[in-house]
C-alpha positions in Angstrom: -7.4 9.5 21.6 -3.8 9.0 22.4 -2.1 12.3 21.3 -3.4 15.2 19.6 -3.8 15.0 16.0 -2.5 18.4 15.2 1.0 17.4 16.2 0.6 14.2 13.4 1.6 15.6 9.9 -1.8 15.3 7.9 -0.2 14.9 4.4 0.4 11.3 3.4 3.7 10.9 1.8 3.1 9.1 -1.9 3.6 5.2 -1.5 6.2 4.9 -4.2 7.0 8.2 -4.7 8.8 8.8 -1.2 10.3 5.3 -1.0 12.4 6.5 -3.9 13.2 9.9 -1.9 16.8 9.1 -1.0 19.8 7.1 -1.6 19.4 3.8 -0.5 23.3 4.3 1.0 22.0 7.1 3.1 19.1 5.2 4.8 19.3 2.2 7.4 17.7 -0.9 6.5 14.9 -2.5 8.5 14.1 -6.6 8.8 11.6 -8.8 9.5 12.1 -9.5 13.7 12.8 -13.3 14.3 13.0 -12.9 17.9 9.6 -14.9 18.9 10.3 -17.8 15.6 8.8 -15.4 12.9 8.0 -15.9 10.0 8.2 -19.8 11.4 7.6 -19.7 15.2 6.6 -22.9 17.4 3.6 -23.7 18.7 4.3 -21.5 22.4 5.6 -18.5 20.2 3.0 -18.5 17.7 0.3 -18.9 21.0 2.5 -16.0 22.5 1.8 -13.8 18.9 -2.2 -15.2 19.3 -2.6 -13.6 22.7 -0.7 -9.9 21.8 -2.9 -10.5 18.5 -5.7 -11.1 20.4 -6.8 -13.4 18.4 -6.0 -17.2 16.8 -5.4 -18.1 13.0 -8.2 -20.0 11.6 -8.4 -23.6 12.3 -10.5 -24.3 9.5 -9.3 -27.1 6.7 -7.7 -25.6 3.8 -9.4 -25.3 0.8 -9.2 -28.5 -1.8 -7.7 -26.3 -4.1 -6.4 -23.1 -5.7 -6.1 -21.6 -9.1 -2.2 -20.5 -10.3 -3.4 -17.1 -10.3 -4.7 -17.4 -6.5 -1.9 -18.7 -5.4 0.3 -15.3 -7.1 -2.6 -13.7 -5.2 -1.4 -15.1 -2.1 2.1 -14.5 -2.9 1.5 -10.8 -2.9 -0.3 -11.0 0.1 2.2 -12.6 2.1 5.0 -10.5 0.3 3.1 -7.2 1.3 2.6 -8.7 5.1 5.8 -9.4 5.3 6.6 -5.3 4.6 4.9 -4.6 7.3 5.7 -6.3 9.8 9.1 -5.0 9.1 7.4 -1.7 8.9 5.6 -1.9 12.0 8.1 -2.7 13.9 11.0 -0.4 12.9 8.1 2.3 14.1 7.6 0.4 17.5 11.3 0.5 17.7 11.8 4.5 16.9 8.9 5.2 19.1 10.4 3.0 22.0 13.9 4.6 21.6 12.6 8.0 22.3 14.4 8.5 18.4 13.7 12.3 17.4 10.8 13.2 15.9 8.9 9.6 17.3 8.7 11.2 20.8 5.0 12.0 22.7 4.5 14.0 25.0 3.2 11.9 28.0 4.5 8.1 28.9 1.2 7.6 29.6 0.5 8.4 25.7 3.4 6.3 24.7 3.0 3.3 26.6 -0.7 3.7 25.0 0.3 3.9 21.7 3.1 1.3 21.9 0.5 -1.4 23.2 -1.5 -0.5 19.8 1.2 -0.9 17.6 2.5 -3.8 19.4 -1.4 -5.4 18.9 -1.3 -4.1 15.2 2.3 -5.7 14.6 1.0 -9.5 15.9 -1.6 -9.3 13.9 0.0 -8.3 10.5 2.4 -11.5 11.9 -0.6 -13.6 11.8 -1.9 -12.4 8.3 1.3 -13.2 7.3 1.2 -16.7 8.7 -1.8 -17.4 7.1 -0.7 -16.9 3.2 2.8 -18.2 3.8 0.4 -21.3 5.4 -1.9 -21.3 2.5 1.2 -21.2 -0.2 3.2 -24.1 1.8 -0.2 -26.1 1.3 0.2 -26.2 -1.9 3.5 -26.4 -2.9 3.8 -23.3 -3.7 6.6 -20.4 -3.6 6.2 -18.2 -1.0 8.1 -15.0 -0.4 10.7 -14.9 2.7 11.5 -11.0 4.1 13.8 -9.3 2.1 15.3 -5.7 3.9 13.6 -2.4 3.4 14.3 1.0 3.6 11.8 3.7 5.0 11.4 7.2 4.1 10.2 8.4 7.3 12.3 10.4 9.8 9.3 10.9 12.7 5.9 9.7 13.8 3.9 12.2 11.7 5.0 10.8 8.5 5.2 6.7 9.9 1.4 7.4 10.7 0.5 8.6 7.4 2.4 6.6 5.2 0.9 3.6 6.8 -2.4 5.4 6.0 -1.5 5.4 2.6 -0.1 2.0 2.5 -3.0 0.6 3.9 -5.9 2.3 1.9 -3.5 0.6 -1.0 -4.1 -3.3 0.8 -7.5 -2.9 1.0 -8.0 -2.0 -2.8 -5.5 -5.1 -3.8 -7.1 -7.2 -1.1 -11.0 -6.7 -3.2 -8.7 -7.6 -6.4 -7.6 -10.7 -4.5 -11.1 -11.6 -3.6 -12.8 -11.3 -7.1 -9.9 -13.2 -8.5 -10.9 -16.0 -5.7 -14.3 -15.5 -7.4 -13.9 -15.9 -10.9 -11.1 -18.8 -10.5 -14.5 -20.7 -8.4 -11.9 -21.0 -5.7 -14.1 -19.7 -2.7 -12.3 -21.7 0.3 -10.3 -18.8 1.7 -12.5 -16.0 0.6 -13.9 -15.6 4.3 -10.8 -15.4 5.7 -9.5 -12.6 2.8 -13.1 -10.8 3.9 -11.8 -10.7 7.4 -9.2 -9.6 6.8 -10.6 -6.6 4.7 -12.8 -5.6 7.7 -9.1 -5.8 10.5 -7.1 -3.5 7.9 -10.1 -1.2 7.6 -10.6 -0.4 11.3 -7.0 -0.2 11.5 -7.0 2.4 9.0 -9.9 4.3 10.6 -7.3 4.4 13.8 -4.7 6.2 11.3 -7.1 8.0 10.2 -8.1 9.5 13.3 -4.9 10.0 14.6 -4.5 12.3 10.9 -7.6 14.4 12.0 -9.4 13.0 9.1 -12.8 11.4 8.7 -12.1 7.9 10.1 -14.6 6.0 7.2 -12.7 7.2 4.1 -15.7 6.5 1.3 -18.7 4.6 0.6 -16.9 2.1 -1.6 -13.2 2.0 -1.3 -11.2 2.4 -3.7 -10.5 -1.0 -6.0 -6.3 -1.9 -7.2 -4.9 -5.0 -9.0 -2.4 -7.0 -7.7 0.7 -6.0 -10.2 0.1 -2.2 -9.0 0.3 -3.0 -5.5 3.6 -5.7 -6.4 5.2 -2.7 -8.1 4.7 -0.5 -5.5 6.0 -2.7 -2.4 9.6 -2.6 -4.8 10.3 1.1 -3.9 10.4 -0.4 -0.3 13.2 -3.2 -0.9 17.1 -3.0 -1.1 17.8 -4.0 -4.1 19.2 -7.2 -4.5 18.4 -8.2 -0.6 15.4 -10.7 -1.3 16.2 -14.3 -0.9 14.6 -15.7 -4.2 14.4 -14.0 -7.3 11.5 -11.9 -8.1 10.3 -13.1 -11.2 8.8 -16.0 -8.7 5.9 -13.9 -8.5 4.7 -14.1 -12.1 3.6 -10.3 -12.1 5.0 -7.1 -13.8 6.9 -4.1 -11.9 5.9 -1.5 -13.6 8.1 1.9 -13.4 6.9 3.9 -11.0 4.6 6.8 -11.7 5.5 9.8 -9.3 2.7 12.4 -8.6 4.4 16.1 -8.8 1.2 18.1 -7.7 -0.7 18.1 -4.2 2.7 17.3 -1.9 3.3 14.1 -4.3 0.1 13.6 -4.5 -0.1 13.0 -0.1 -2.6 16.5 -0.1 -4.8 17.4 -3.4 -7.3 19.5 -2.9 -10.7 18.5 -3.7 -11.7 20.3 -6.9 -11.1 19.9 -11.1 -7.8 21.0 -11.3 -4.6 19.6 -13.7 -1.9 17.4 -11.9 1.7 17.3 -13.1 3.3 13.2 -12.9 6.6 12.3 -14.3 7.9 8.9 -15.5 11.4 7.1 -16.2 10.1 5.4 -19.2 13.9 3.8 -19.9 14.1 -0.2 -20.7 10.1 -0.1 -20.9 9.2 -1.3 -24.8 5.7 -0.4 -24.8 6.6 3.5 -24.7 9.5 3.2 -26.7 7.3 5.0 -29.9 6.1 7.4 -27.5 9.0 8.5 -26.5 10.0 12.4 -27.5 6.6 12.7 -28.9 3.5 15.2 -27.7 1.6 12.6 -25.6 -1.0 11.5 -28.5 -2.4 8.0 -27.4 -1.4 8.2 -23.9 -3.3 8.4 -21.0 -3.7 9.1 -17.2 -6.1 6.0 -15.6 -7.7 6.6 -12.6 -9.2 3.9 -10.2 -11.6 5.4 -7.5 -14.2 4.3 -5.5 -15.7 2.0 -7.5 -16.1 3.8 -10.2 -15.3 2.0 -14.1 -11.4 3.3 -14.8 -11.3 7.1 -15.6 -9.0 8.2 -18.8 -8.0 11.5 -19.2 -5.2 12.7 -22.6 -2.1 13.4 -20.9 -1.5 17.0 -22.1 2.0 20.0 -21.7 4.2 16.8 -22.6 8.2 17.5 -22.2 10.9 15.1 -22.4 14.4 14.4 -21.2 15.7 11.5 -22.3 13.4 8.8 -21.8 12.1 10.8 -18.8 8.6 12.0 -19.7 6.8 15.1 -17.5 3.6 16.1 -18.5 0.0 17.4 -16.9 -3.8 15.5 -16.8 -7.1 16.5 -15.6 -8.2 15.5 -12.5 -11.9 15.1 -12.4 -12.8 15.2 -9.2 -16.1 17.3 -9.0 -18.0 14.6 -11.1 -17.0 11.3 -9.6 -16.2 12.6 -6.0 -12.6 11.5 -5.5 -12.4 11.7 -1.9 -10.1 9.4 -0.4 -7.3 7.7 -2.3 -7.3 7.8 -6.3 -4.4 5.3 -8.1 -3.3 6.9 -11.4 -1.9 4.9 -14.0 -0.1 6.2 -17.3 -2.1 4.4 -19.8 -1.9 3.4 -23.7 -5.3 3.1 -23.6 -8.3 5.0 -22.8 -11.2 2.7 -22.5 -11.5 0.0 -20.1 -14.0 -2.2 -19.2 -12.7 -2.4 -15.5 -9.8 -2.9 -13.5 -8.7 -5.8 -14.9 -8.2 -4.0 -17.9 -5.5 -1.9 -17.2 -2.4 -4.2 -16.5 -2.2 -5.1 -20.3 -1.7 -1.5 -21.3 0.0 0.3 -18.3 3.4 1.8 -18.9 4.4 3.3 -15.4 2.1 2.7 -12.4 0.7 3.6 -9.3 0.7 7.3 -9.2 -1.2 7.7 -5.2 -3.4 10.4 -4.9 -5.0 11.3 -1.5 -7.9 13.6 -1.0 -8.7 14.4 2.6 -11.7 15.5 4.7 -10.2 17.3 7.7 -12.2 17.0 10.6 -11.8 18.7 14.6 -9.1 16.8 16.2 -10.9 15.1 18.8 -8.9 14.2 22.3 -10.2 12.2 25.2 -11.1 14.6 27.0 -13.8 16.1 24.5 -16.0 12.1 24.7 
């Protein structure tokens, strides 16, 4: 292992919840790097991203068509690589720099972990490539980088927020694919498998690294698309996109923050009640909730996958349009190891994830429940 575990923080900080943690003013901004051509390099710098990649984009034909929906699939896809490249890099950067709180203890464990990251970095380029490919096929908008702003001040934190971020990708990713499905549009669906199986060892590195169990469930657990979109916002400086966001024909919802468990980064694993709040303002499917007790609404949960889980919301107080209130957790009977994605609901009973967009008033709420493990080093394999 490259460094010890125990000096890595091993609470996840909440996707949306600690993107939102500051001041935009008060934190620098990252891009995506354009120094080899990217997001449209040559043929040499795109062979140069291949070989740190260690691996080619496919050279298969594209597919003779795609659905409208698969191609907003696609736009999130690219809009979410796009994140973390920029992500990825302003860590390489920090870690490079010797920035405090990204130093290790050895330059043998840096150099180590820098050749990872860079690895990891190509190859989120080349994901990238590929749906901005796929979306130019077809005449279609794709996203360009925007800036972001990151909440993280030292390696601990980078490592598990890309944990988190991750976990979230591979649920949206299995939304993608059984969109692909029903639409009949099965061309890219080996490459969007593929892709599932690279971001999933790559979260079993993170994992490790977080002295947790590096396979998280059985079944991982399932998003949609417009949670994931709405997320990825608390990321972006406002206004700093190149094209409007309404080009991606999904909702942002308002986000739904997680109060209990370190903002939801460290629940423990038992029934217990969690406390989320809400800005609810501008949003006009709560508007007759609002200063009410909480009757009709509801905390969804996706996990594993398990059919959505609907629990009352329940202690309801208001400020303004800001609503605070408690839910039950139920962890003991569907084992919600792993991450959870909470939703605040005007519904209760869903037939599946699909389901939930049409009736979701703030959302995600990310919930991470943790199997610590010994923190293993090289020397002890």
């Amino acid at each position: 292992m490259l460094f010890d575990p125990l000096t890595l923080l091993t609470t996840a900080l909440a996707f949306a919840g600690a993107a939102v943690a500051a001041p935009h003013s008060t934190r620098r901004s990252f891009g995506v790097p354009s120094d080899d051509g990217f997001p449209a390099p040559n043929a040499q710098q795109l062979l140069d991203i291949e070989r740190i990649a260690d691996g080619k984009l496919s050279n298969a034909p594209p597919p003779a068509k795609l659905a409208p929906s698969s191609l907003t699939a696609f736009q999130v896809i690219a809009f979410n690589e796009l994140f973390e490249v920029a992500y990825f890099k302003s860590m390489i950067d920090n870690i490079t720099a010797d920035v405090p709180g990204y130093q290790l203890p050895s330059q043998a464990k840096k150099d180590e972990l820098l050749d990872i990251m860079q690895t990891i970095l190509a190859q989120e380029k080349l994901h990238a490539l590929n749906a901005i490919g796929t979306l130019k096929y077809f005449n279609a908008f794709a996203p360009e980088p925007c800036q972001y702003v990151f909440p993280t001040t030292n390696i601990r934190d980078a490592v598990a927020l890309a944990e988190t971020f991750t976990a979230v990708v591979l649920g949206t990713l299995q939304d993608a694919s059984q969109l692909l499905a029903k639409n009949g549009d099965d061309g890219p669906v080996r490459a969007v498998a593929s892709v599932i199986g690279q971001e999933g060892e790559q979260n079993g590195f993170f994992r490790i690294l977080l002295a947790r169990k590096p396979s998280e469930k059985p079944f991982l657990t399932t998003s949609v698309a417009s949670y994931a979109w709405s997320a990825l916002q608390g990321f972006v400086v406002p206004g700093s996109c190149p094209f409007p966001l309404s080009n991606v024909d999904l909702p942002i919802f308002k986000p739904l923050s997680v109060l209990s468990g370190n903002a939801g980064a460290d629940v423990d694993a038992r029934d217990q009640h969690l406390t989320f709040s809400a800005d609810l303002t501008g949003v006009s499917a709560a508007a007759k909730y609002v200063g009410g007790n909480g009757s009709g609404l509801f905390v969804t949960y996706l996990t594993g996958q398990q059919l959505p889980i609907s629990e009352p919301v329940q202690n309801v107080h208001w400020s303004g349009n800001q609503i605070t209130f408690e839910a039950f957790f139920p962890y003991n009977d569907n084992i919600m190891d792993g991450l959870s994605i909470a939703a605040l609901t005007t519904s209760g009973n869903f037939t599946g994830p699909d389901d939930l967009p049409a009736a979701t008033i703030a959302a995600p709420g990310l919930i991470q429940v943790y199997s610590k493990v010994k923190a293993w080093d090289s020397s002890d394999i």
